[in-house]
N, C-alpha and C positions, 0 to 999 in steps of 0.2 A: 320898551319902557316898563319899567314894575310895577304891578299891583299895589295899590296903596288900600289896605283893607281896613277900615271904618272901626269908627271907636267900640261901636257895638259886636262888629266883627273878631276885631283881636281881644275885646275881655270872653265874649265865647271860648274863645279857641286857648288862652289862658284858662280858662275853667276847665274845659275838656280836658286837658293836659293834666291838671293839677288832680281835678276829679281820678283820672288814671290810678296814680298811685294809689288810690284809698279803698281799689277793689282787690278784693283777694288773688286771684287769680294773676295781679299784675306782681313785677319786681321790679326794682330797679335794675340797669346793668352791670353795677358796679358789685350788689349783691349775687346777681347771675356769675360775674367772675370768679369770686369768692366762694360759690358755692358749686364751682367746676375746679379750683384750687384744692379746696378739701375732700371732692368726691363724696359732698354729702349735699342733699338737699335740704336747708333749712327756712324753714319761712322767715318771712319779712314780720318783724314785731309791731306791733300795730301802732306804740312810738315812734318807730322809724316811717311807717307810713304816713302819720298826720306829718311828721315834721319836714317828709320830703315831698308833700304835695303842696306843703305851705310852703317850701321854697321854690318850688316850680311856679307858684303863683305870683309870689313876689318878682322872682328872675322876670316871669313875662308882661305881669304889669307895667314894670320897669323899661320893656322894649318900643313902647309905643309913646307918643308926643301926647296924646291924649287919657292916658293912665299913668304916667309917668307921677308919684306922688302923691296918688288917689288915698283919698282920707281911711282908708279900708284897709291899706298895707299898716299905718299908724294901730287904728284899734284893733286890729288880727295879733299885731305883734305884741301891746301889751295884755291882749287874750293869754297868747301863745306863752308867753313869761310866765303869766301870773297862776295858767292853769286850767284856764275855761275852754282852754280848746285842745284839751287833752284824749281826745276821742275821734273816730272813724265819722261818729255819727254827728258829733258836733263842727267836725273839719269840713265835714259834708256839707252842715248846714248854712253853714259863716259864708263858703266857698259858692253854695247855690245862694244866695242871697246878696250879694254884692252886685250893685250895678252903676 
């Protein structure tokens, strides 16, 4: 029978996931491809990092019954639109403060 991991549990493990992206040392895979296509090494632009940790957040809020719609995907995303969450450090901070 499977593990059914708690509300507390899966926005963690959302967080941890999303938080990933937003450190330097991390890339996406899809950037990793791309940058074994061209045989160059190019960093991850720190646009591309907010906007793919805030959709790893999204995606896994989205996976559980109990975050499913959570009021936080709402005002992130008109953050995310408008501007206020155009930063490492403010993706950071949105992302550790959600509960």
């Amino acid at each position: 029978m499977p593990t059914t991991k708690t509300r507390a549990d899966h926005m963690q493990w959302a967080k941890d996931r999303a938080l990933a992206y937003l450190e330097p040392q991390k890339t996406n895979p899809l950037a990793q491809l791309g940058q074994r296509i061209r045989h160059a090494v190019v960093p991850m632009a720190e646009a591309e990092q907010v906007i793919d940790a805030w959709n790893s957040f999204v995606s896994d809020m989205g996976k559980h019954p109990e975050t499913q719609g959570h009021s936080a995907i709402l005002l992130g995303s008109m953050q995310v639109l408008s501007g206020h969450l155009r930063t490492v450090g403010a993706m950071r901070e949105f992302i550790q403060g959600t509960n």
